[in-house]
N, C-alpha and C positions, 0 to 999 in steps of 0.2 A: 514773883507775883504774876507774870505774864503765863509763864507756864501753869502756874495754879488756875488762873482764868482759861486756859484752852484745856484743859482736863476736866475742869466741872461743864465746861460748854457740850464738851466730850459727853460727859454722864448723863447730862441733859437730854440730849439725844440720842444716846442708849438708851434712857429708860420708856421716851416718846417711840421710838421702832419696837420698843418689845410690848407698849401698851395697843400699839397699833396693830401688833402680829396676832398677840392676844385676841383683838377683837374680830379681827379677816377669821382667824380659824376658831373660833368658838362661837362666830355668830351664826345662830341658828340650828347651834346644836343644845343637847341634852346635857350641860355642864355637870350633873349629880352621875352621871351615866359614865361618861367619859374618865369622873374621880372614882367611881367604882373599879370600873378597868383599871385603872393604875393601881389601886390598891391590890384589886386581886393578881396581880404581878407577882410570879417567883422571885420569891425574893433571893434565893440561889442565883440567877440570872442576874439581875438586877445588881447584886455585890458584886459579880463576876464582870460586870459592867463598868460600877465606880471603881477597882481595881486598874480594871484596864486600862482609863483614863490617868490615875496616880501613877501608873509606868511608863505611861506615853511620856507624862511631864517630868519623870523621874531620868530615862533613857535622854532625853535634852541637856540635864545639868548634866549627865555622865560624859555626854560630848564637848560641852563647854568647860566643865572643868579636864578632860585630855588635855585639852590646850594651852589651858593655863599652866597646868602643871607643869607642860612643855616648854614653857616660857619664864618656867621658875616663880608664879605667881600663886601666893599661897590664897589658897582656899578649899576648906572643905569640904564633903557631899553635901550637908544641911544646905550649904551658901550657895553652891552649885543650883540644890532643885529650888530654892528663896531665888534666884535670879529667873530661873524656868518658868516659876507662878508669874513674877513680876513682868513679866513679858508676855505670860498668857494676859493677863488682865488689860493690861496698855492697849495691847493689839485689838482687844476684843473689843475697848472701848472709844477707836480712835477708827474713822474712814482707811480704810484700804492698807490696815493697820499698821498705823505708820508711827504709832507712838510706843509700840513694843521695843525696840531695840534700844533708841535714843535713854528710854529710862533704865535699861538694863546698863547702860552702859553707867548713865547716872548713880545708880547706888553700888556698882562695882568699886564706880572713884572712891565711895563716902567707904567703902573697902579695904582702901587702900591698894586699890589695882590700875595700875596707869590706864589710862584712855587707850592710847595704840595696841596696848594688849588684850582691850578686852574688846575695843574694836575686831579685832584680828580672830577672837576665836569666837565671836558673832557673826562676823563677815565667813569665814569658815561654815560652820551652823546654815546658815541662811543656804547656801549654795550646794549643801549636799542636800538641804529638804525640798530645792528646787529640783533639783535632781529626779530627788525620789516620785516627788508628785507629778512632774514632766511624767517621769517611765513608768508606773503604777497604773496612771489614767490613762492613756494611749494602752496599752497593753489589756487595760480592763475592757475599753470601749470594743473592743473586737466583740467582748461576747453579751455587750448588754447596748448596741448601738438602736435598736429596735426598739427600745423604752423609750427614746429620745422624741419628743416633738420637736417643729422646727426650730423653736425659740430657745431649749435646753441646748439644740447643737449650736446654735448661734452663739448663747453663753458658752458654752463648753469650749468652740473656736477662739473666744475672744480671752475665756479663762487659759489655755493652752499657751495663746501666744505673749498673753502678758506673760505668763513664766517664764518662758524661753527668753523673751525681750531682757526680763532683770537678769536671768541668769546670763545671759550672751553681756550685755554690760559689767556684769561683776567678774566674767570670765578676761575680757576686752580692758577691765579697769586695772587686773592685777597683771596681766601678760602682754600686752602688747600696748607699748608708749607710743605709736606710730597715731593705732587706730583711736587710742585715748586723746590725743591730742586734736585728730581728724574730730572726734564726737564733741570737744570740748568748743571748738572754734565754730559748728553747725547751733552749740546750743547757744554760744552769744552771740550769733546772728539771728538766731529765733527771738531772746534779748530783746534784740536793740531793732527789730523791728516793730516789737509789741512796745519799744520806747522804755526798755526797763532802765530807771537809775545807777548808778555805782557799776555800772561793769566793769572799770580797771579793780576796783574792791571782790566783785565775785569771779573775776578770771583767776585772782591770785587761789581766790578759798579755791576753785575747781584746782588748780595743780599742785597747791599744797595735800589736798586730797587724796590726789593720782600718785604723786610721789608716795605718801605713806602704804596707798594701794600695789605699789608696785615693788616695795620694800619687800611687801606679803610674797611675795613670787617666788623668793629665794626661799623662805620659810617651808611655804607649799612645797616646793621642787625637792628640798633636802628631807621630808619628812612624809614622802608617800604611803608607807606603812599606816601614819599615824591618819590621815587622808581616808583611808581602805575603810582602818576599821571605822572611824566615823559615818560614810556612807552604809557601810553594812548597820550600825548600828540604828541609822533614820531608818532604815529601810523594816527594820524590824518593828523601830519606833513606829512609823506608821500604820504596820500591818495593824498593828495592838489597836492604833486608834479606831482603824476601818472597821474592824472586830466587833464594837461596842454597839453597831446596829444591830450585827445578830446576835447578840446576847441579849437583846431588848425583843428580838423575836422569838427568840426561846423564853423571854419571860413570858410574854403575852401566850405560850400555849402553843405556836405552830415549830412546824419541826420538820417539813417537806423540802426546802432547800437548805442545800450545806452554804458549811462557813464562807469556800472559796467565792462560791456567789453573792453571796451579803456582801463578804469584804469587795469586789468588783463592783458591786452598783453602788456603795460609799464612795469606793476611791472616784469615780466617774462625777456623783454627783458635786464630792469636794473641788476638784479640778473645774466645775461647770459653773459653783459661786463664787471664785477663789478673784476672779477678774472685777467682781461687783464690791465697789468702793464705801458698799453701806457696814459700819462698825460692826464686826463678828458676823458678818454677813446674815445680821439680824432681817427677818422676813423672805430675804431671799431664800437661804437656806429651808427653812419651812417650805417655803410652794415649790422647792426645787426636790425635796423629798416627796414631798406630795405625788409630785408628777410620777418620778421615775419608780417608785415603790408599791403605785396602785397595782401591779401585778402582782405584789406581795398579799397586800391589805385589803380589807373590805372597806367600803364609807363610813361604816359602821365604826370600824376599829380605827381607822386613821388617825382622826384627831390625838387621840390616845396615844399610837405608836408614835407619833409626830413630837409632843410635850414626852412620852416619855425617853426619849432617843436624844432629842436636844438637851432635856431637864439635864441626864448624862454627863454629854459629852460638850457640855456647852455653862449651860445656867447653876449649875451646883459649882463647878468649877472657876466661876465670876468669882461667888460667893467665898468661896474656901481662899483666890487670888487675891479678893481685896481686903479679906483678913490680914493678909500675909504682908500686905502694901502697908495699911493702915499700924498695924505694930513696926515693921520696919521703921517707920517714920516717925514713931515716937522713940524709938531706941534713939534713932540718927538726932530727933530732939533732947533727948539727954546726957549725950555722948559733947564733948571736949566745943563739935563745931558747934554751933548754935547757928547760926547765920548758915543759911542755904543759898549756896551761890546760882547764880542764871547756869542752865546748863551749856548755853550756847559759850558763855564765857570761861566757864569752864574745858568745855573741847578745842577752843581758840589758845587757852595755856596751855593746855597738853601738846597741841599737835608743834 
């Protein structure tokens, strides 16, 4: 029940940011004008678009299920990209999206897939797309650093270094028990000067944590190969995603910059909202396309390429994710368990 209550609080506010976004960018324009635009969209492009996004999310379960399978945990491709959706949807509906993985890991259980293992090829997952989008966005920014006002480099800075920050933690959490135990003793004195409760209770959950995190290292260590091809794989995952703005530019008619540069001011500007804690980086992402793409767009045309880029890579794929949410959850209601246990209680038995 508690978690049903912070997911619809969740939705609540999803759907307040995107009624809000709506009206920042449509106000004061030509709404009949702007659905004309879209309609007259190639629709070759346009497929070529929704496509791209279904193998971005496709290339995810391909990574997640490597792992499992490495772990002797059955599951199929279907279950694989069903966990992929359900973690696009979490993410996209939770601050700084934080309810993505917790629920994936959630109906892996109802699976029949141990907690530690599907932690393990999550935890996996998470640190090669950190990767990716650390080296993609730094690499891109060389050639599009000039679109930037000073506010997008400010976000971009602050985007940049939260990635590093979790990736340098999750690097620090599986490899080195020194520095883990150094990070764990600085955050309950952060704690217990903000006067938090139960700290002998949350010192134990931090090293019960680190221990299972540190388990992972031998895993990692013996299985480089499987490592490789997982980065290479985000890495392609991502290009596909970056892709889907110029495929939306080639709908809309223009055709003067190539691919490499679309996908460079995508990767730039994803890296730029990636830091901003608001659910699917609902509104941010819009003004943050705005900005860096007016050398693309006309005023005229913006609005348009703006709904129709997101519509994409963003708002069709809510939709398709919460279908997927929704029937999982009535299978998992007609299946053996009936009673859905707390997940917090459930990670506590596992570990």
């Amino acid at each position: 029940m508690k978690e049903s209550k912070k997911i619809f609080r969740s939705i609540i506010l999803f759907i307040l940011l995107i009624a809000l976004t709506g009206y920042i960018l449509l106000d004061g324009k030509d709404i009949f004008e702007i659905i004309e635009i879209i309609k007259s969209a190639n629709v070759k492009f346009v497929a070529i678009g929704i496509i791209s996004m279904f193998v971005y999310l496709i290339l995810e379960g391909v990574n997640i299920g490597r792992t499992l399978k490495k772990l002797n945990e059955k599951s199929s491709f279907f279950k694989n990209v069903k966990y992929s959706l359900i973690g696009f949807f979490f993410s996209s509906i939770t601050p700084a999206a934080s309810g993505g993985q917790p629920m994936q890991i959630y109906y892996m259980y109802k699976d029949g897939i141990s907690v530690s293992n599907s932690t393990l090829a999550l935890l996996i997952n998470l640190t090669s797309m950190q990767i990716t989008t650390i080296g993609i966005a730094l690499f891109s920014l060389i050639f599009n650093y000039d679109y930037l006002n000073k506010l997008l480099v400010i976000c971009f800075i602050i985007g940049i270094l939260l990635n590093m920050s979790a990736l340098a933690l999750l690097i620090i959490g599986i490899f080195s028990k020194r520095m883990s135990n150094w990070l764990i003793n600085v955050a309950l004195k952060v704690l217990k000067f903000f006067k938090v409760k139960d700290l002998d209770a949350k010192k134990e959950k931090f090293e019960n944590e680190l221990q299972k995190y540190q388990a992972n290292a031998v895993y990692i260590k013996n299985n480089k190969l499987l490592m490789l091809k997982i980065l290479l794989t985000t890495i392609v995952q991502f290009l596909i995603y970056y892709s889907i703005t110029y495929w939306v530019y080639r709908a809309l008619g223009f055709s003067g910059q190539n691919i490499f540069k679309i996908i460079s001011m995508q990767a730039v500007l994803f890296a730029t909202v990636s830091g901003i804690p608001s659910p699917g980086a609902v509104g941010v992402s819009e003004g943050a396309f705005i900005e860096i793409f007016k050398v693309i767009y006309s005023e005229s045309l913006m609005s348009s390429a703006v709904l129709l880029n997101r519509g994409i890579n963003f708002y069709l794929f809510v939709i398709i994710s919460c279908i997927v949410v929704i029937v999982n959850h009535l299978r998992i209601g007609k299946s053996k368990i009936n009673k859905l246990e707390d997940l917090d209680e459930v990670l506590e038995e596992e570990i």
